[in-house]
C-alpha positions, 0 to 999 in steps of 0.5 A, a space after each residue: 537535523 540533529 544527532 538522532 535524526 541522522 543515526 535514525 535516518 541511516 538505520 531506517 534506510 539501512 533496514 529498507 536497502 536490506 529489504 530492496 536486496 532482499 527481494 530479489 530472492 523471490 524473482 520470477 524463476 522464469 523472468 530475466 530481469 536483464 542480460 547483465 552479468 552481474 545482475 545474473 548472478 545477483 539475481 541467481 545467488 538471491 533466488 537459491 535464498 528465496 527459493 531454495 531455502 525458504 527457512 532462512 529466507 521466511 525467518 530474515 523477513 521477519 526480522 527486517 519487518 520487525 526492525 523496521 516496524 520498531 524504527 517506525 515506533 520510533 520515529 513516531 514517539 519523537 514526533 509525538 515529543 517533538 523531539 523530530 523536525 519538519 526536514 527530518 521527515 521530508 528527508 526520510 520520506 523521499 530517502 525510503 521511497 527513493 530506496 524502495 523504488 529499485 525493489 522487486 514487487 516480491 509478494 505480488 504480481 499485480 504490477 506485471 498485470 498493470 503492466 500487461 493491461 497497458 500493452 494490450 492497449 499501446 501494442 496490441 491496440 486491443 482493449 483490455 476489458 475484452 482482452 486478458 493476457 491468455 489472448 495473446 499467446 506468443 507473448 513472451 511476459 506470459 512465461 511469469 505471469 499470474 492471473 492471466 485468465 482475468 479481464 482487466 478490474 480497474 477503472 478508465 482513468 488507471 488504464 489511461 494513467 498507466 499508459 504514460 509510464 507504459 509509454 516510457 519504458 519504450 518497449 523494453 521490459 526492465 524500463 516498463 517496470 522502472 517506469 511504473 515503479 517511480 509512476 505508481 511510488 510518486 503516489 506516495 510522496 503526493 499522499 504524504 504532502 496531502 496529508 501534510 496540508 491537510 493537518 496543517 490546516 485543520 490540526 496544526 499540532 498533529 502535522 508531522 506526527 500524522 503525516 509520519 503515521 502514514 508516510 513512514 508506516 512500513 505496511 504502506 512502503 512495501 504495499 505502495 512503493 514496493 509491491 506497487 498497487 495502485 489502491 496508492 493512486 486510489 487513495 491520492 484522490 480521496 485525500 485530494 477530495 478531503 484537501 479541496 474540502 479542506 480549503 473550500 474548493 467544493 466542485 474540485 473536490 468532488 471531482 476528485 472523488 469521481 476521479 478516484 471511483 475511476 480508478 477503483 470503484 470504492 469511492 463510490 461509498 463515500 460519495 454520500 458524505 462528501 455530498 452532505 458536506 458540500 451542500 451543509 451550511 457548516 462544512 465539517 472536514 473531521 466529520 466527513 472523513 470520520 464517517 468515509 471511515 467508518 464506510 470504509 472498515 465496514 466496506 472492508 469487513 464485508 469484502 473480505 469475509 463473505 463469497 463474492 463475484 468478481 466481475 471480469 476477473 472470475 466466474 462463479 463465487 470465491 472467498 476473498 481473503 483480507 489483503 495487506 493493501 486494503 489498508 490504503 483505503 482507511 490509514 490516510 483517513 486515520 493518519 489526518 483524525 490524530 485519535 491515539 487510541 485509533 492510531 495505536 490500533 491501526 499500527 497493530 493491525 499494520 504489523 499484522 497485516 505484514 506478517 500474513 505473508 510469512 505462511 507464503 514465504 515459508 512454503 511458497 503458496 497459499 493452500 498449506 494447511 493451516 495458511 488461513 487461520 494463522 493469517 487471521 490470528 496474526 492480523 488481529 491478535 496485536 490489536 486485540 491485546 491493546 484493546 484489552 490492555 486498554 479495557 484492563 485500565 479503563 476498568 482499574 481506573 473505575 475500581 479506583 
């Protein structure tokens, strides 16, 4: 690696160890992490930061988010000038995940639900489709839970899937959560190597920038690897059905795509393209993953604007609010087209889904007034202002 990459390959794992420390300030005041002294105290003198000073605490969230948004800028023009090699990147891939592996999942609690679905199977031999955490009291998991009311949402294969890590942590809390951290962050290196092949074959040129685009994008990291939700798994298949097609392997990769509606049910939506280009004569992979994009944006909009019924999570109607990790359903897909203009965009977004989270971490809930319209402005200001830009040079370049 040359000079750069080395200082820029510190710098970035400096940002996300800084991030992975940081976390901590927002542990659970009723969970103990491990009896250990020294962890204690850490936890404690963190928890005074996160909890008690929450000024201080929102205002370094912002800078560690914009560092490592600016490195990831970065690291993407050096792709773009070819100025960033293939072991660069395979390097920072495994050092960012490695490090964001040990952090605390500090801006959800989905991962304790994971892990809760996957007890009531292993420990209690009940099935979580018609069990939630609230039927069995005496545990002790439900002193820091969240959403304890709900059945579990998610597909058979992710029930069976997260009884292997469930497995592994042998019954102990912390060794529970390590196990899902590296079983659900694996997911991250898979995507990155999909992605790779996939530009390999179809857009040589474009490889490592696009598999940068989504293996370093710092949105991807701290929803996949840190806050650990398994819309990463979800997207794992979609790329594998994308990689099969790829290299013809038509029946794998449908499977792929039916795997992954058993994960999520969100495939589902594109199983209709995929299918049109399994039975066309002139199989068209860019085409296919153009329009489960589009699906996709569109799929999102709808979900995240309108007052929708969930099923086994909630009774009556409620308004489901655009979340950061929703981005796993379209950024791989946008990370294998190499449009710029797209790709552009799709950083703004980014940047703007993470710092939807500042209104949380500056009062600690989501209903203080004005919450709402300032996660709006925040996702799509950054965006609207490139495409502005954008639309100002298209129409100087007609005056001309």
């Amino acid at each position: 690696m040359t000079t750069i990459e080395k200082l820029l390959l510190v710098l970035n794992s400096a940002v996300y160890l800084a991030l992975t420390i940081f976390s901590f300030a927002y542990v659970d005041l009723n969970l103990t992490l491990s009896q250990n002294k020294l962890l204690l105290n850490f936890v404690g003198i963190m928890q005074q930061l996160g909890y008690f000073n929450r000024p201080t605490a929102t205002l370094i969230f912002a800078v560690l988010i914009l560092t490592a948004f600016t490195f990831f800028v970065i690291n993407l023009y050096l792709f773009l000038k070819k100025k960033a090699s293939a072991a660069y990147l395979k390097c920072s891939i495994v050092t960012n995940t490695a490090i964001l592996i040990f952090a605390y999942p500090f801006l959800s609690y989905d991962l304790f639900n994971y892990m809760f679905d996957a007890k009531i199977i292993l420990t209690y031999h009940a099935n979580p489709y018609t069990h939630r955490a609230l039927d069995f009291p005496n545990d002790e998991w439900l002193r820091f839970m969240h959403w304890t009311h709900r059945y579990s949402p998610y597909g058979p294969l992710w029930l069976a899937g997260s009884l292997i890590p469930a497995a592994l942590g042998l019954g102990k809390f912390l060794l529970n959560f390590l196990a899902f951290k590296v079983f659900i962050s694996a997911f991250h290196l898979i995507n990155s190597y999909l992605i790779f092949k996939i530009l390999g074959k179809i857009n040589k040129k474009y490889q490592l920038l696009g598999t940068a685009f989504y293996s370093l994008n710092p949105i991807l990291l701290i929803e996949g690897v840190v806050n650990a939700h398994n819309d990463i798994v979800l997207a794992s298949f979609m790329l594998a059905s994308i990689y099969f097609l790829t290299f013809n392997k038509k029946l794998l990769s449908y499977a792929s795509i039916i795997s992954g509606s058993l994960v999520k049910y969100i495939p589902v939506l594109v199983m209709g393209w995929l299918l049109r280009e399994l039975i066309s004569d002139k199989k068209d992979v860019q085409r296919y993953t153009k329009w489960s994009l589009v699906t996709m944006i569109i799929f999102t909009y709808i979900f995240s604007s309108f007052k929708i019924s969930v099923p086994f999570v909630s009774t009556g109607s409620t308004q489901v609010q655009f979340q950061p990790w929703y981005l796993f359903w379209t950024l791989p897909m946008v990370a294998l087209l190499g449009n710029r203009l797209l790709a552009t965009l799709a950083i703004a977004i980014s940047i703007g889904a993470s710092l939807r989270y500042l209104p949380f971490l500056s009062y600690g809930d989501w209903s203080h007034s004005g919450t709402v319209l300032f996660m709006q402005i925040v996702l799509f200001l950054p965006s609207t202002l490139i495409a502005f830009s954008v639309l100002i040079k298209k129409l100087s370049f007609l005056r001309k």
